[in-house]
PyMOL CGO cylinders between C-alpha atoms (Angstrom):
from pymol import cmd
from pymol.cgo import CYLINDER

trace = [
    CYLINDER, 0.00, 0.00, 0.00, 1.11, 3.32, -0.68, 0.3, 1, 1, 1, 1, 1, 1,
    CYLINDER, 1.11, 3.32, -0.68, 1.03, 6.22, 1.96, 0.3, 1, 1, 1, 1, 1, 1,
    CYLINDER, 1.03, 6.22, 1.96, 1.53, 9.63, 1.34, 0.3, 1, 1, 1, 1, 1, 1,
    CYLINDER, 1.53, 9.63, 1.34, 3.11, 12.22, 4.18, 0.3, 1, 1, 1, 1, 1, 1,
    CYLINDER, 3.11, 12.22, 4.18, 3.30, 15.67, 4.15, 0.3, 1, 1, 1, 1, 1, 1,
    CYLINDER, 3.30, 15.67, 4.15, 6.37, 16.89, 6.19, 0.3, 1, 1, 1, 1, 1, 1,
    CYLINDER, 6.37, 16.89, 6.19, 6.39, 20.62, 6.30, 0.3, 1, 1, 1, 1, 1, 1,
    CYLINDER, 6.39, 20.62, 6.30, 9.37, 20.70, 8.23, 0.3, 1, 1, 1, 1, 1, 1,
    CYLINDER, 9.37, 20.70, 8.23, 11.53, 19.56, 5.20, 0.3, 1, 1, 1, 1, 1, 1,
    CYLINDER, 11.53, 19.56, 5.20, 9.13, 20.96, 2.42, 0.3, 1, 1, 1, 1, 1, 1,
    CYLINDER, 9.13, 20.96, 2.42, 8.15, 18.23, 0.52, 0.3, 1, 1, 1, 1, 1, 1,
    CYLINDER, 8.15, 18.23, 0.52, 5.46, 15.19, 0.02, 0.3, 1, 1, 1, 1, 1, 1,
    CYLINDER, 5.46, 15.19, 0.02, 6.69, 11.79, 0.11, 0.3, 1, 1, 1, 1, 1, 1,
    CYLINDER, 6.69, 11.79, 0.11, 5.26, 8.24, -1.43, 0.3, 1, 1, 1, 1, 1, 1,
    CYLINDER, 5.26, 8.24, -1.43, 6.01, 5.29, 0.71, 0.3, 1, 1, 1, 1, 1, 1,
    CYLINDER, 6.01, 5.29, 0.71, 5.63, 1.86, -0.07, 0.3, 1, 1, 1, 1, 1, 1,
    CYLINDER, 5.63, 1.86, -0.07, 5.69, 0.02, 3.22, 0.3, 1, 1, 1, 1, 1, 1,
    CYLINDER, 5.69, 0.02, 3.22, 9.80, 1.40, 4.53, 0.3, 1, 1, 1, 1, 1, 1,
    CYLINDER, 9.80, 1.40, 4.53, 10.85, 2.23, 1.38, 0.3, 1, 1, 1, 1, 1, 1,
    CYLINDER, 10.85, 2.23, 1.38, 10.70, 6.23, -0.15, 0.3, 1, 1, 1, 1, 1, 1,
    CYLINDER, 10.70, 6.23, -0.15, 9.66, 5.56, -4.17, 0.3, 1, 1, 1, 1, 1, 1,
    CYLINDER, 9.66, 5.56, -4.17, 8.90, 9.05, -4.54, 0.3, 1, 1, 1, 1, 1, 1,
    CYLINDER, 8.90, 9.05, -4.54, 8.58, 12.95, -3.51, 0.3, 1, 1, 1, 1, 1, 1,
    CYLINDER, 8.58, 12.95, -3.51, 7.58, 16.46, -4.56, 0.3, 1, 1, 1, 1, 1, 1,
    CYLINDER, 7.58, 16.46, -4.56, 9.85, 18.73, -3.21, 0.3, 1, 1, 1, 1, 1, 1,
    CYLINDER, 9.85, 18.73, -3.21, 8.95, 23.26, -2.93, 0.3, 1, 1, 1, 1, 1, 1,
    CYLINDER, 8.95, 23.26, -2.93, 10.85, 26.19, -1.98, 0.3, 1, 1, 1, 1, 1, 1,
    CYLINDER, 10.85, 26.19, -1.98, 9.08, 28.29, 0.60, 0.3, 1, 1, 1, 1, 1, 1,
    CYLINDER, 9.08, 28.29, 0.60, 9.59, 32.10, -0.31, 0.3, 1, 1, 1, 1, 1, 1,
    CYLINDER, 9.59, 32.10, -0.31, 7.85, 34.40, 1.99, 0.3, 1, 1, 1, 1, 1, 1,
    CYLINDER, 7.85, 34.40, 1.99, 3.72, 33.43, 1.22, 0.3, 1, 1, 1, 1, 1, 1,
    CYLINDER, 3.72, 33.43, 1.22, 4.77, 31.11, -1.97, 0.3, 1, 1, 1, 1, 1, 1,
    CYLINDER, 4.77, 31.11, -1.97, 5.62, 27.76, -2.19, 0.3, 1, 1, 1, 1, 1, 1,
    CYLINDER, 5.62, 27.76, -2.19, 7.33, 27.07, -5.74, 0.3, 1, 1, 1, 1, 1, 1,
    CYLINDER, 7.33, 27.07, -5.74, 7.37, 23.39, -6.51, 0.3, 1, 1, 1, 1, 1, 1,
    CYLINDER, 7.37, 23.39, -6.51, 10.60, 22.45, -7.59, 0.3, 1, 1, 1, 1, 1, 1,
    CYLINDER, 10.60, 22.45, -7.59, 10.98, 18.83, -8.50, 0.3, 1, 1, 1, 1, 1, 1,
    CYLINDER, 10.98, 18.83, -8.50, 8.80, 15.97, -8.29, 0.3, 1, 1, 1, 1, 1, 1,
    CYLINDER, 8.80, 15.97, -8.29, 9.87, 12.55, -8.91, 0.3, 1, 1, 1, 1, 1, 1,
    CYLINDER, 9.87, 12.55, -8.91, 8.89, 8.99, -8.72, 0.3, 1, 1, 1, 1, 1, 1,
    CYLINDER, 8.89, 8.99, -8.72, 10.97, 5.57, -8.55, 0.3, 1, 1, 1, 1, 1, 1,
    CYLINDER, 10.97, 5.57, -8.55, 10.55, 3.99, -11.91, 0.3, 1, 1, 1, 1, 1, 1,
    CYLINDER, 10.55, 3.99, -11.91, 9.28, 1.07, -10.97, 0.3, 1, 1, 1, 1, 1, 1,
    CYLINDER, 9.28, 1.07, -10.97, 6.67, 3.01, -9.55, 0.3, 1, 1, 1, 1, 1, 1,
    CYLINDER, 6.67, 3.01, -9.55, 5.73, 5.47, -12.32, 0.3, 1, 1, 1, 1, 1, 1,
    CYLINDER, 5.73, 5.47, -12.32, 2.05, 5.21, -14.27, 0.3, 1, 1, 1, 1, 1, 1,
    CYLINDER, 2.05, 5.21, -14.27, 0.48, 4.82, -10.83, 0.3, 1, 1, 1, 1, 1, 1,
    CYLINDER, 0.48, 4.82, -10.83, -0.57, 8.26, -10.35, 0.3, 1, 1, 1, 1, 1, 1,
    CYLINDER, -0.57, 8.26, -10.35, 1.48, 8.75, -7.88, 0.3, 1, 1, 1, 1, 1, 1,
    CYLINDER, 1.48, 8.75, -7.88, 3.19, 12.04, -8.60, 0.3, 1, 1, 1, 1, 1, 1,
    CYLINDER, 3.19, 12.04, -8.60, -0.11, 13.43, -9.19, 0.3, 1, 1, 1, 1, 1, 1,
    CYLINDER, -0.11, 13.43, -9.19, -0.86, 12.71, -5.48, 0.3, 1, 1, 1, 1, 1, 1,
    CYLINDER, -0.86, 12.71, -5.48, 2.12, 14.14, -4.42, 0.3, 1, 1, 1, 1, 1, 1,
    CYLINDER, 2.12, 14.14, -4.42, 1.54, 17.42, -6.48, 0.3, 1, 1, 1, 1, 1, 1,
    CYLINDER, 1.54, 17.42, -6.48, -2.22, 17.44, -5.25, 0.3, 1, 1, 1, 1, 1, 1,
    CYLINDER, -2.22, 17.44, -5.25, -0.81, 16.82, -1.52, 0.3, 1, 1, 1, 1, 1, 1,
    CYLINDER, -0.81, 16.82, -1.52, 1.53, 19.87, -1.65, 0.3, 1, 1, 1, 1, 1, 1,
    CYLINDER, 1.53, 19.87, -1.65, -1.66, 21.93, -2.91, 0.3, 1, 1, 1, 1, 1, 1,
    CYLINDER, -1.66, 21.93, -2.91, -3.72, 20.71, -0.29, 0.3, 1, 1, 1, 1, 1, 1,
    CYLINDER, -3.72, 20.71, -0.29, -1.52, 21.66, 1.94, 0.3, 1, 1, 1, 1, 1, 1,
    CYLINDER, -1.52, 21.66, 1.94, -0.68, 25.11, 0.48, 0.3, 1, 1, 1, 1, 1, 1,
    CYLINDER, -0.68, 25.11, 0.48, -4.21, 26.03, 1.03, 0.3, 1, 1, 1, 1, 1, 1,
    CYLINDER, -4.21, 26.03, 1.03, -4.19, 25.01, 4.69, 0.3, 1, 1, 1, 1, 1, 1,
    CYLINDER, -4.19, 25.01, 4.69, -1.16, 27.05, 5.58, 0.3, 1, 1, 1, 1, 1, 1,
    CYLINDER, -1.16, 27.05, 5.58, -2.45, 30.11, 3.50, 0.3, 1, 1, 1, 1, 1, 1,
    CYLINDER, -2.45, 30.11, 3.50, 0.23, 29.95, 0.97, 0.3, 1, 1, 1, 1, 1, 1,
    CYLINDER, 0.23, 29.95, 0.97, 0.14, 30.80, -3.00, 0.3, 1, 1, 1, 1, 1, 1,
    CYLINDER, 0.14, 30.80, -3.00, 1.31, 27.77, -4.90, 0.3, 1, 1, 1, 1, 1, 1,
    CYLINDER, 1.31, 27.77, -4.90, 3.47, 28.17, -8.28, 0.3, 1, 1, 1, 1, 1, 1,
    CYLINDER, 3.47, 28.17, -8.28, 5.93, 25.49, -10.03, 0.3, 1, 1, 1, 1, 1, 1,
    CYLINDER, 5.93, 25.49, -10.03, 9.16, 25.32, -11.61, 0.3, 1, 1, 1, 1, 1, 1,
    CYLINDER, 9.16, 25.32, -11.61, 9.08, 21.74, -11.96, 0.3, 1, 1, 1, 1, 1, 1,
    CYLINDER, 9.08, 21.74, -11.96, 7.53, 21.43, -14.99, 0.3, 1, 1, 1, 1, 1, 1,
    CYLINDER, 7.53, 21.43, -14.99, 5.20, 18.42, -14.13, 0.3, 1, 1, 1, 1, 1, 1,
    CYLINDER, 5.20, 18.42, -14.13, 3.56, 19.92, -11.53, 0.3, 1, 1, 1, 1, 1, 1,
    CYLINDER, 3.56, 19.92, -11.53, 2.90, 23.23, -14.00, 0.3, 1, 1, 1, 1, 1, 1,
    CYLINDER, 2.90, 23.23, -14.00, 0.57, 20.98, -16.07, 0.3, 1, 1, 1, 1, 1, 1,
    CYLINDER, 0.57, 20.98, -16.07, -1.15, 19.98, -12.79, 0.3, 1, 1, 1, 1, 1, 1,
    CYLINDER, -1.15, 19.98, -12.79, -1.40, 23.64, -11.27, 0.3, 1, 1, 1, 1, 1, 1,
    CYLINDER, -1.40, 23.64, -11.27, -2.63, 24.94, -15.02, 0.3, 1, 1, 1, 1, 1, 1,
    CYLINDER, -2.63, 24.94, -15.02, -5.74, 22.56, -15.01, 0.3, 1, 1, 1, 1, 1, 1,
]
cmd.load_cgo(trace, "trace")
């Protein structure tokens, strides 16, 4: 099963599988923005959606900590311009 944390303290979402890190989205905090900067995914992992969840779990979280939400990684763009 695959969990998803949030852990503000190191800005970034992270996929678990059980132990094991297969993935994570990763921001800069800058004042009242959080850029995205790189989100990635183990490749024996990818076509799962799970990067999508990560993206969508940094947004979530954005919102709750009052935050404007842009990207420089260029995956999460495409998910922050639809």
């Amino acid at each position: 099963m695959i969990d998803i944390k949030f852990i503000k303290e190191e800005n970034r979402a992270v996929a678990y599988d059980n132990e094991t890190e297969i993935g994570e989205c990763k921001y800069r905090e800058i004042e009242n923005i959080w850029n995205i900067i790189h989100t990635g995914v183990n490749s024996n992992y990818q076509g799962k959606g799970i990067a999508k969840t990560l993206v969508k779990c940094i947004i979530e979280n954005s919102k709750k900590y009052n935050k404007e939400i842009i990207a420089e990684c260029s995956y999460a763009k495409k998910i922050l311009e639809n």
